[in-house]
BASE-979778 format. One record per residue (C-alpha): residue number from 0; z negated, x negated, y negated. Coordinates in Angstrom, 1 decimal. Last residue first. Example, Ala and Ser with C-alpha at 12.3 -4.5 7.8 and 13.67 -1.06 7.14 Angstrom:
BEGIN
+-----+--------+--------+--------+
| num |      w |      u |      v |
+-----+--------+--------+--------+
|   1 |   -7.1 |  -13.7 |    1.1 |
|   0 |   -7.8 |  -12.3 |    4.5 |
+-----+--------+--------+--------+
! end
This chain:
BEGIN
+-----+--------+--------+--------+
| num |      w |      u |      v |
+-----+--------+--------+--------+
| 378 |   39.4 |  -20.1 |  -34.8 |
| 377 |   37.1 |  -18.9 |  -36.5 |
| 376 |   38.1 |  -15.2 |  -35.4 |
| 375 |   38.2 |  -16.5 |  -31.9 |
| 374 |   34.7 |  -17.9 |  -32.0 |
| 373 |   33.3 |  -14.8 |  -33.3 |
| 372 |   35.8 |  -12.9 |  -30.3 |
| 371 |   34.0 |  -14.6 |  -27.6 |
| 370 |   30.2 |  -14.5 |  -29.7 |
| 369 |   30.9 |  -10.7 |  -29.3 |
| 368 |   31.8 |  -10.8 |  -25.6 |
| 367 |   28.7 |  -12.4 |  -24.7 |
| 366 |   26.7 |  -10.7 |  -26.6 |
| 365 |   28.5 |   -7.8 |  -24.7 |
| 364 |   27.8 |   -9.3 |  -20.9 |
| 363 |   24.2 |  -10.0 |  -21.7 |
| 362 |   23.4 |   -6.6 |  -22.7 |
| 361 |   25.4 |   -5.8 |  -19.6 |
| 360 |   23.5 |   -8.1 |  -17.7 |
| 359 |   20.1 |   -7.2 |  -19.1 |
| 358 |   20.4 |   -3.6 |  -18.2 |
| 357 |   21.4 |   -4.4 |  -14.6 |
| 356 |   18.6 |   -6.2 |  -14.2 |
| 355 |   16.4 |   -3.6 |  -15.5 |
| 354 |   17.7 |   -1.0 |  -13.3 |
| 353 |   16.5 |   -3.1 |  -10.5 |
| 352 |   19.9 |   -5.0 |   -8.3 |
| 351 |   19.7 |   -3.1 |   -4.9 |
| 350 |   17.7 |   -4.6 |   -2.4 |
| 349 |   19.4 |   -4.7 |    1.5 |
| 348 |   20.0 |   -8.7 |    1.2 |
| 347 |   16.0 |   -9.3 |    0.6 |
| 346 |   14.9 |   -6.2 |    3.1 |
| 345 |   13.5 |   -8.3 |    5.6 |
| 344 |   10.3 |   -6.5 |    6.4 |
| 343 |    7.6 |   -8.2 |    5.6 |
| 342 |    9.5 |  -10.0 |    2.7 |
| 341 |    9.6 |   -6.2 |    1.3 |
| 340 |    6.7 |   -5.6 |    1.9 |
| 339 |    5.0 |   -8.3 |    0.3 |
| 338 |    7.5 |   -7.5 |   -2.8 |
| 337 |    6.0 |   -4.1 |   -3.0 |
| 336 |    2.7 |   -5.2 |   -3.0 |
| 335 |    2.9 |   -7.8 |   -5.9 |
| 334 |    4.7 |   -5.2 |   -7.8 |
| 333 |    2.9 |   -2.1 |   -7.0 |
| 332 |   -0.7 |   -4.7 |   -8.1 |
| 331 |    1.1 |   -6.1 |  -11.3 |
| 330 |    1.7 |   -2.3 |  -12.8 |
| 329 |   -2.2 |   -1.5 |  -11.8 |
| 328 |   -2.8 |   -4.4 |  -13.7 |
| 327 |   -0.5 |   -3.9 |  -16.6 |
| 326 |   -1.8 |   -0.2 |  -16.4 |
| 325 |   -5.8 |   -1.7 |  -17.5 |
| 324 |   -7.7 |    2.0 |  -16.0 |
| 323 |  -10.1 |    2.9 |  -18.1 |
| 322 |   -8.5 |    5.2 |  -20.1 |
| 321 |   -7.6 |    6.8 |  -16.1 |
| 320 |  -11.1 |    7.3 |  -14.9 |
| 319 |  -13.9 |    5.4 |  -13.5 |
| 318 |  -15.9 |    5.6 |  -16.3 |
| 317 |  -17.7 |    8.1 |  -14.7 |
| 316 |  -19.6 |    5.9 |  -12.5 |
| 315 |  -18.9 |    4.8 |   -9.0 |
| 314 |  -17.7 |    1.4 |   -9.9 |
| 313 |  -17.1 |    0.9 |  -13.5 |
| 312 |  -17.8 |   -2.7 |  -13.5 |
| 311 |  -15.2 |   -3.0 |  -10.3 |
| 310 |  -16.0 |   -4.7 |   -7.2 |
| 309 |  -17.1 |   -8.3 |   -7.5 |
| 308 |  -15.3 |   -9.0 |   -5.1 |
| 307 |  -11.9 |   -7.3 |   -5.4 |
| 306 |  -10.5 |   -5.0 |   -2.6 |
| 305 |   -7.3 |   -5.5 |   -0.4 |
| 304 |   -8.7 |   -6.0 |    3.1 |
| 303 |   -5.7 |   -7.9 |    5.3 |
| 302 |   -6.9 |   -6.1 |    8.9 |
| 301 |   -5.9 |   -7.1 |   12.2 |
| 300 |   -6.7 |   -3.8 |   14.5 |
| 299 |   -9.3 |   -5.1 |   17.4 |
| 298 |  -10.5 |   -1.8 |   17.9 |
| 297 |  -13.5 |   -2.7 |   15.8 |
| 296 |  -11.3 |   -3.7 |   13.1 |
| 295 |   -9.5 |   -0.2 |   12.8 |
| 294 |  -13.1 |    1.8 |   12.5 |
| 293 |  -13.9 |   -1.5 |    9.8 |
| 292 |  -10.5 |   -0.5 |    8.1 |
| 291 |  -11.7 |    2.5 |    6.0 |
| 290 |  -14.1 |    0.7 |    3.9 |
| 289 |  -17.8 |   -1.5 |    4.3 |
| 288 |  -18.2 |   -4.7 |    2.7 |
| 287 |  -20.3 |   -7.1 |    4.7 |
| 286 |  -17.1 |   -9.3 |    4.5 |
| 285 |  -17.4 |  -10.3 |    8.6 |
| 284 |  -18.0 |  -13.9 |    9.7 |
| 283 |  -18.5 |  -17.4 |    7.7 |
| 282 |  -15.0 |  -17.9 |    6.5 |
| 281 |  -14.9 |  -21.2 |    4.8 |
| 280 |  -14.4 |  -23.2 |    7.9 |
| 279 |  -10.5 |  -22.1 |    7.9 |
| 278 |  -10.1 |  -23.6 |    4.8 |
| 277 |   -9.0 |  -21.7 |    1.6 |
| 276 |   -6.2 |  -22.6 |   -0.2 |
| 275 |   -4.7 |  -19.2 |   -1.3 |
| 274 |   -8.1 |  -18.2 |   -2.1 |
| 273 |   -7.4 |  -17.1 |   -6.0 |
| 272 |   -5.7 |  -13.7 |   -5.1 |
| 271 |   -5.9 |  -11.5 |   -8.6 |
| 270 |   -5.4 |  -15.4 |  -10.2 |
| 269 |   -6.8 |  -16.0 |  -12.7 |
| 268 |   -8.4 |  -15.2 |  -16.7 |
| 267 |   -5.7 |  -12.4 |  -16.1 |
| 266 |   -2.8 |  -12.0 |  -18.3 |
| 265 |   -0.6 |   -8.7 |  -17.4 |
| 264 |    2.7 |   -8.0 |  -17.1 |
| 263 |    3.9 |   -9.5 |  -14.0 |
| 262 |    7.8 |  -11.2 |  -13.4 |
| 261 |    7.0 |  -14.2 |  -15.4 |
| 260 |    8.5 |  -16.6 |  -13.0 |
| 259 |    5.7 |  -18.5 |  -12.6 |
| 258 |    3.4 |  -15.0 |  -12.6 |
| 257 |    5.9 |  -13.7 |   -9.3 |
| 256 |    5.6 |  -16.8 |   -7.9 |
| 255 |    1.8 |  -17.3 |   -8.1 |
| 254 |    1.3 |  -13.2 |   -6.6 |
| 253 |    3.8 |  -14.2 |   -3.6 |
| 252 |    1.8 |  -16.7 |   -2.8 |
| 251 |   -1.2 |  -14.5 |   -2.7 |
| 250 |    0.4 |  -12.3 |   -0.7 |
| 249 |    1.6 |  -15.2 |    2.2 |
| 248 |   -1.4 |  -16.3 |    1.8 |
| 247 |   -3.2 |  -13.1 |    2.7 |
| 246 |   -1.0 |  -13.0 |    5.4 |
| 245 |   -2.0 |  -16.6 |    7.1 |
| 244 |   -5.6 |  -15.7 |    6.1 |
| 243 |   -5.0 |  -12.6 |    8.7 |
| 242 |   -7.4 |  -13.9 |   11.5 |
| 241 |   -9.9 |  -15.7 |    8.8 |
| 240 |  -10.8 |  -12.5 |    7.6 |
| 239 |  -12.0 |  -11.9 |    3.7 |
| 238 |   -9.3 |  -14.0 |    1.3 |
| 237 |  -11.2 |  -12.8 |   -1.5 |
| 236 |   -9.6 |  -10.5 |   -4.5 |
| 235 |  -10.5 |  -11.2 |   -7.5 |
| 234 |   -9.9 |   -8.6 |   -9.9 |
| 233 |   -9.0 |   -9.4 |  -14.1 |
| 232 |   -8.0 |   -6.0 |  -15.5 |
| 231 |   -8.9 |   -2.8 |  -13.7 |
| 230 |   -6.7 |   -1.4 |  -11.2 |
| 229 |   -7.7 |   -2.1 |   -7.5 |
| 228 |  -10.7 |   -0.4 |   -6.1 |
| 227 |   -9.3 |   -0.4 |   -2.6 |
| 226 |   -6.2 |   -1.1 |   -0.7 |
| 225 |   -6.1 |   -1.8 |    2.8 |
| 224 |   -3.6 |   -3.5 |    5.0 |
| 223 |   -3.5 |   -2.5 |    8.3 |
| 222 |   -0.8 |   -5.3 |   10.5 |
| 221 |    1.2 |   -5.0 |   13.4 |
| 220 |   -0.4 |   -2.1 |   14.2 |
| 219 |    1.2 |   -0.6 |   17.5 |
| 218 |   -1.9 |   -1.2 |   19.2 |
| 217 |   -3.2 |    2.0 |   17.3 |
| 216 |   -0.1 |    4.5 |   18.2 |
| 215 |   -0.6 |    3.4 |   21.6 |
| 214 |   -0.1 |    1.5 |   24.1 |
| 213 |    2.7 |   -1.0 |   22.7 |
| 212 |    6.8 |   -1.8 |   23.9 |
| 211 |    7.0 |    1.3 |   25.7 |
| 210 |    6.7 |    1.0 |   29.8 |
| 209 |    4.8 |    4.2 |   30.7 |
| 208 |    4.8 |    7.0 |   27.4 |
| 207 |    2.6 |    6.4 |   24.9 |
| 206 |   -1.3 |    6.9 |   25.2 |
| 205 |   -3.2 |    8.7 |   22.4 |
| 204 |   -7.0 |    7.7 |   22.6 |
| 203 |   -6.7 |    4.8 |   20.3 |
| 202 |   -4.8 |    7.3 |   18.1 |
| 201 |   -7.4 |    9.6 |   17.8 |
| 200 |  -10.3 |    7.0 |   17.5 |
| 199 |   -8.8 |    5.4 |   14.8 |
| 198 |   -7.8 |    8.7 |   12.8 |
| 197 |  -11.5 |   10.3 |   13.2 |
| 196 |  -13.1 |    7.2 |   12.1 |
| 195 |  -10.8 |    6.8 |    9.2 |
| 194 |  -11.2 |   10.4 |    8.0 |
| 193 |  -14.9 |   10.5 |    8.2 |
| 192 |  -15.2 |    7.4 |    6.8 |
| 191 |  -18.8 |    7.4 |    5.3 |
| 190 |  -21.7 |    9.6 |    5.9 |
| 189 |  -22.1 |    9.0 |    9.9 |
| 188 |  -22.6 |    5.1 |    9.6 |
| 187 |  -24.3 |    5.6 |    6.8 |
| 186 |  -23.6 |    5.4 |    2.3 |
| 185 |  -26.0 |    8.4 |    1.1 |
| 184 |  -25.5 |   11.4 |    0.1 |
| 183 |  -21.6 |   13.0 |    0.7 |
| 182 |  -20.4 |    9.2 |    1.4 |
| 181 |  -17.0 |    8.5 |    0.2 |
| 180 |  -14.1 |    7.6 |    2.9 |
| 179 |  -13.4 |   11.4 |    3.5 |
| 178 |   -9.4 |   11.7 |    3.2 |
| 177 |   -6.9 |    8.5 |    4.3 |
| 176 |   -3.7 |    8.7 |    3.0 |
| 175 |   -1.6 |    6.2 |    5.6 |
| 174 |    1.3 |    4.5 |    4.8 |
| 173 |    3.5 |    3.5 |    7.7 |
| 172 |    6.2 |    1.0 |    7.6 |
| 171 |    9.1 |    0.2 |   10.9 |
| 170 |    9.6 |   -2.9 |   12.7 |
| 169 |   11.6 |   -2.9 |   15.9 |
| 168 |   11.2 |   -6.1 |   18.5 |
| 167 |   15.1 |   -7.3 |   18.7 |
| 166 |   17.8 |   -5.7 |   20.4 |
| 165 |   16.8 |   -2.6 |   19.2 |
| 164 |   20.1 |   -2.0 |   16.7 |
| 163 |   22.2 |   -5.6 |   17.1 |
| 162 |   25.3 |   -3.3 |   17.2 |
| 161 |   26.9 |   -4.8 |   13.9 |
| 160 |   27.2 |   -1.2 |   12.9 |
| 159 |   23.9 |   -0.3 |   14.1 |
| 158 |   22.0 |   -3.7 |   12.2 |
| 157 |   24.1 |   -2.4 |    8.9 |
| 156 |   22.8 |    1.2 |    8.7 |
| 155 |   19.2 |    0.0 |    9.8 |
| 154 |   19.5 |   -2.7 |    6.9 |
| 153 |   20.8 |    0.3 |    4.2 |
| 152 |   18.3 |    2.8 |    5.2 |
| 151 |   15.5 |    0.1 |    4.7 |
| 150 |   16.9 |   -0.6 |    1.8 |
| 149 |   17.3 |    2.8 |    0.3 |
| 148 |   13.2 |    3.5 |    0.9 |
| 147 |   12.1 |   -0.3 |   -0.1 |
| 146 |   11.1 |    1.0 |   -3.3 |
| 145 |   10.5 |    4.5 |   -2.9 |
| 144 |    7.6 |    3.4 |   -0.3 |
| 143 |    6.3 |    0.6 |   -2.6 |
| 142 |    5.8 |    3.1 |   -5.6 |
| 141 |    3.9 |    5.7 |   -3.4 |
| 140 |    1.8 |    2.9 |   -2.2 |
| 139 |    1.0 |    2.0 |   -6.1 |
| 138 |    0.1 |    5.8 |   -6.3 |
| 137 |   -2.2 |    5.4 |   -3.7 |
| 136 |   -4.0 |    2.2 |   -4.8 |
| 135 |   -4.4 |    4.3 |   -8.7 |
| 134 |   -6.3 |    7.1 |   -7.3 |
| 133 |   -9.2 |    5.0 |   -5.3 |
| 132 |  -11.2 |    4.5 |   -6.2 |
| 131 |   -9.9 |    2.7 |   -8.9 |
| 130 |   -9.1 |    5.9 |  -10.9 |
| 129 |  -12.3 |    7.5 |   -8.9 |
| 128 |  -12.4 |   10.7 |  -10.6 |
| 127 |  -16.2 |   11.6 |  -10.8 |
| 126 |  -16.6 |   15.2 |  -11.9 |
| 125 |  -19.9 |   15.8 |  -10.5 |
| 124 |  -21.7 |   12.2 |  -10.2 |
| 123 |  -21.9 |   13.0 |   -6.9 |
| 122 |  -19.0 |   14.7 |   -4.6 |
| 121 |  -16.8 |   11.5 |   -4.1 |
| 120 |  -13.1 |   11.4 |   -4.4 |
| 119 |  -11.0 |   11.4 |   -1.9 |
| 118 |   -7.1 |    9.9 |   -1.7 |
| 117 |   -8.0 |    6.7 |    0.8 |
| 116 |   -6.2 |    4.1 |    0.9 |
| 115 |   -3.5 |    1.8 |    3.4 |
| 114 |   -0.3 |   -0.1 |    4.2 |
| 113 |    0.6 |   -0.2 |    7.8 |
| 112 |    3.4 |   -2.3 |    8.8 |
| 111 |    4.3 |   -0.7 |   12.0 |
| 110 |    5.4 |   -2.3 |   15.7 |
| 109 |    7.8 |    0.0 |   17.0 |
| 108 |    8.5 |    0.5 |   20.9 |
| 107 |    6.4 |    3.6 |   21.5 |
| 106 |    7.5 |    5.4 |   18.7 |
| 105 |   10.9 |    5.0 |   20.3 |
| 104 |   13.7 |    3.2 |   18.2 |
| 103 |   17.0 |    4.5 |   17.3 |
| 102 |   16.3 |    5.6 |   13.4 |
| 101 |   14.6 |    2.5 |   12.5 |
| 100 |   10.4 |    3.9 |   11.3 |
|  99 |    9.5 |    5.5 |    8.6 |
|  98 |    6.0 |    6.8 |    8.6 |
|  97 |    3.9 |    8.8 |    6.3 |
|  96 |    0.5 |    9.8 |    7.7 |
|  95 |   -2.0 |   11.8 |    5.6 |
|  94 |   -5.2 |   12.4 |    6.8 |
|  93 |   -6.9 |   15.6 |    6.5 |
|  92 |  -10.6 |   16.7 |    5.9 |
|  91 |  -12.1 |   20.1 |    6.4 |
|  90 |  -15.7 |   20.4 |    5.6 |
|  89 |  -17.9 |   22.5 |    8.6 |
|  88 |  -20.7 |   24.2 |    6.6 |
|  87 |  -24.0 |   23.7 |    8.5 |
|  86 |  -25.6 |   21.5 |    6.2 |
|  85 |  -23.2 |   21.1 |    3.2 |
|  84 |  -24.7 |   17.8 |    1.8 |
|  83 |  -25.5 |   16.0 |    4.8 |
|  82 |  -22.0 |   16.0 |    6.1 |
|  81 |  -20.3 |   18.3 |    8.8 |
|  80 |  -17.0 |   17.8 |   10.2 |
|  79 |  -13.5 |   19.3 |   10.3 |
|  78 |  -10.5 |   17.4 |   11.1 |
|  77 |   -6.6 |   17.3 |   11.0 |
|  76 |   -4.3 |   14.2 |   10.9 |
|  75 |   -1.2 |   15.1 |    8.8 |
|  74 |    2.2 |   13.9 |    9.9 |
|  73 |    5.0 |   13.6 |    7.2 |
|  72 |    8.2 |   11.2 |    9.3 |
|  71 |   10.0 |    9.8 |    6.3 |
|  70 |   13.5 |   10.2 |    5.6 |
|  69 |   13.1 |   12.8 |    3.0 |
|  68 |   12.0 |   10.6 |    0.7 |
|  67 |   12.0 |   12.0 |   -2.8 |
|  66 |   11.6 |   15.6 |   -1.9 |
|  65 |    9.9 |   15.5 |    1.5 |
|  64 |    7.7 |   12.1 |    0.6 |
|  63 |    6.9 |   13.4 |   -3.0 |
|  62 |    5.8 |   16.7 |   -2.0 |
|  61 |    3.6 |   15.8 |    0.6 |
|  60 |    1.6 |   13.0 |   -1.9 |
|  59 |    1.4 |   15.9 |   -4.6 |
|  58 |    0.1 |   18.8 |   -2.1 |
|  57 |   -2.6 |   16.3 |   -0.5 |
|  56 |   -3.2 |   16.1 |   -4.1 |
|  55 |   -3.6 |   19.4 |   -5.0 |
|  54 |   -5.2 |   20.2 |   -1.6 |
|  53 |   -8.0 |   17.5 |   -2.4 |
|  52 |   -8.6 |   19.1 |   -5.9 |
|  51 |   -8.6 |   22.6 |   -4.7 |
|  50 |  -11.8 |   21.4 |   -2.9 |
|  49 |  -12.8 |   21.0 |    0.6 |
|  48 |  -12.6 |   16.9 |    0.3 |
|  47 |  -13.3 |   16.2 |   -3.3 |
|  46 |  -10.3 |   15.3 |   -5.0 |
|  45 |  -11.4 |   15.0 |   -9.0 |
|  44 |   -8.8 |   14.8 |  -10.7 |
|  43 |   -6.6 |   11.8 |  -12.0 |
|  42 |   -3.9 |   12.1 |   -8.6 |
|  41 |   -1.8 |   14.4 |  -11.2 |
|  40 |   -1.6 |   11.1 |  -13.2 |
|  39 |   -0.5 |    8.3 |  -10.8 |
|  38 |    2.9 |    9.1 |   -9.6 |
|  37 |    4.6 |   10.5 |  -12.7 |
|  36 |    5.5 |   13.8 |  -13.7 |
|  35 |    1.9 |   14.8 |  -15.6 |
|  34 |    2.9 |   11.7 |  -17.2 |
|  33 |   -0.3 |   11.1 |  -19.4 |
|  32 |   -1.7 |    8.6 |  -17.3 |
|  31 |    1.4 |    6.6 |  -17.7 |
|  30 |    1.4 |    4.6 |  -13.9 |
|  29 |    5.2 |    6.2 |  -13.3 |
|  28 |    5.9 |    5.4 |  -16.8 |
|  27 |    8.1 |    2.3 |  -15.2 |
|  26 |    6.8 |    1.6 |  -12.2 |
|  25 |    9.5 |   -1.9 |  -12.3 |
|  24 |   11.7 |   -2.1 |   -9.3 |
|  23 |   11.4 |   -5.5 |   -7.4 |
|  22 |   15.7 |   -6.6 |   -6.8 |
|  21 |   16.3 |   -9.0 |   -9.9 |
|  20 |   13.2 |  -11.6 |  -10.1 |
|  19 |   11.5 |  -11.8 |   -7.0 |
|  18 |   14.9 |  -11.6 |   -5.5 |
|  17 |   16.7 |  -14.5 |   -7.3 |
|  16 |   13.4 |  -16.3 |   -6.6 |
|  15 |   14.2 |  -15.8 |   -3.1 |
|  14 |   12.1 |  -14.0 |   -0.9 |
|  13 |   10.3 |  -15.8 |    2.1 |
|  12 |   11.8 |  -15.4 |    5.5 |
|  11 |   10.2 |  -13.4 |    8.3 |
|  10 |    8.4 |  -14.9 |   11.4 |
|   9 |    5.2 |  -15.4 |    9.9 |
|   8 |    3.3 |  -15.2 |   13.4 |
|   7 |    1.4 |  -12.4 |   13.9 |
|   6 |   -1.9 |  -13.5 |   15.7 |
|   5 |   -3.1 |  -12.5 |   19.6 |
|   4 |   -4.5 |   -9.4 |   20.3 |
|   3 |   -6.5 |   -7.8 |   22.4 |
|   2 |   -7.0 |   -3.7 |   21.8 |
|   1 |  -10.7 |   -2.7 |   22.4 |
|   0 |  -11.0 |    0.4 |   24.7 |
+-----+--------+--------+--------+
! end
């Protein structure tokens, strides 16, 4: 079955510059590769599906969600399968499903921003950590989940109170982990994706109850947006599917604000997401680029593909790792993100003041006490 589905109007209001500025919370050292504490380092092993390095950081992503986060649905997506490279020897692979979703709605009746990457890393060269590749893109969705976490508690509170709770179409956020995108020998349409095939097909074939708002847990998409291969200094990012260009705009806009303002830290040659003006006659079919979302795609899933063209220069080698990593970047990508879903979602008046705000103002507040009294004394 092949869900149909007509575009996503951009029915939410842009962020104010008082927003971009004040409410986006900073990583901090939570991309410091030496943070064994932090959100990116303890993904910088190796995480080959099968492995103690894949249940350490299926293990790290659980435990953040049901210590950090508790109000997050933790659902993990179960599957075996064989690969060229273990024969007969069934490899166990498990998607990770976060979801938070308003606390009166139906799964049925919730359409989900779904942010998106994969945790594995491949088998060959041994000891290939995949800091791009894609380490770094899930610790940036960890960053965007505790971001909007107290926001999205705080609008839900609010929207019950004022008892306009599910009178209008429910929005909730879903990140998904996906395991087994790497090919085990060669890149095929049976060595590649095992977790994303599996997960697509599963929830295509996973019916919700008669008269719910969507079919299934797959029509109930709004939008899949893929990370991949994001953290080394100066990506470019196409503008790949003509169907979501009005999102990727509404990213990339976000991205030119954000840099106006002077709200990211690093200094590309451009911009991460240069085809903000790109005309509709400019798409010439599909990317040719194959990741988790084409088993989404096919079932008619819109898909905003987060990857840069070209694709990293250490792509696949061992210098895929974490001193090769550019941290403003990676800092730049949770930001840009975060603020995407946050505008997504309506969570502007819900955002509390960033710790660094707050610093600033009181900063501010005693200079301006001191030059007060100065001017008293002279007087």
């Amino acid at each position: 079955m092949t869900v149909s589905r007509l575009p996503i109007a951009a029915a939410f209001q842009e962020l104010s510059d008082e927003a971009l500025k004040t409410r986006l919370p900073s990583a901090g050292s939570d991309f410091d590769i030496d943070n064994a504490r932090g959100l990116l380092a303890p993904l910088l092993i190796t995480r080959v599906p099968g492995t103690p390095g894949q249940i350490a950081a299926q293990r790290h992503f659980i435990d953040f969600f049901t210590q950090t986060l508790p109000d997050w649905k933790v659902a993990i997506h179960n599957i075996t399968s064989k690969t060229p490279a273990t024969g007969d020897k069934d490899i166990p692979f498990a998607n990770l499903i976060f979801t938070r979703d308003p606390p009166w709605s139906q799964g049925g009746d919730v359409g989900r921003l779904t942010l998106v990457a994969h945790y594995d890393s491949k088998v060959t060269p041994e000891g290939f950590i995949g800091a791009t590749d894609s380490a770094a893109p899930c610790a940036m969705l960890m960053h965007v989940a505790r971001s909007i976490d107290a926001a999205l508690t705080a609008k839900w509170k609010a929207m019950e109170e004022n008892g306009d709770a599910g009178m209008d179409e429910d929005k909730g956020v879903q990140i998904l982990l996906l395991d087994g995108e790497e090919a085990w020998v060669n890149w095929t349409d049976d060595d590649s994706l095992y977790g994303s095939r599996a997960l697509a097909q599963h929830w295509e074939s996973q019916a919700y109850p008669a008269l719910s708002t969507y079919r299934s847990p797959l029509h109930a998409i709004d939008l899949f947006v893929l990370l991949d291969l994001l953290g080394s200094s100066n990506p470019t990012v196409p503008s790949y599917f003509a169907t979501t260009h009005w999102a990727y705009r509404n990213m990339a806009r976000l991205e030119q604000r954000l840099r106006n303002l002077n709200q990211l830290s690093a200094k590309p040659r451009g911009a991460f997401l240069p085809d903000i003006n790109k005309k509709s006659e400019q798409f010439r079919g599909a990317s040719g680029i194959s990741d988790d979302h084409i088993p989404f795609l096919i079932r008619g899933v819109p898909v905003l593909h987060v990857i840069p063209t070209p694709f990293p220069s250490v792509w696949h080698t061992m210098l895929d790792d974490g001193e090769h990593l550019d941290v403003a970047t990676c800092h730049d990508w949770a930001k840009i993100v975060t603020a995407f879903t946050v505008e997504w979602m309506e969570l502007e008046k819900y955002m509390a003041p960033t710790e660094e705000f707050e610093k600033s103002q009181k900063v501010r507040s005693v200079r301006d006490e001191v030059a007060e009294d100065s001017t008293k004394t002279e007087l």
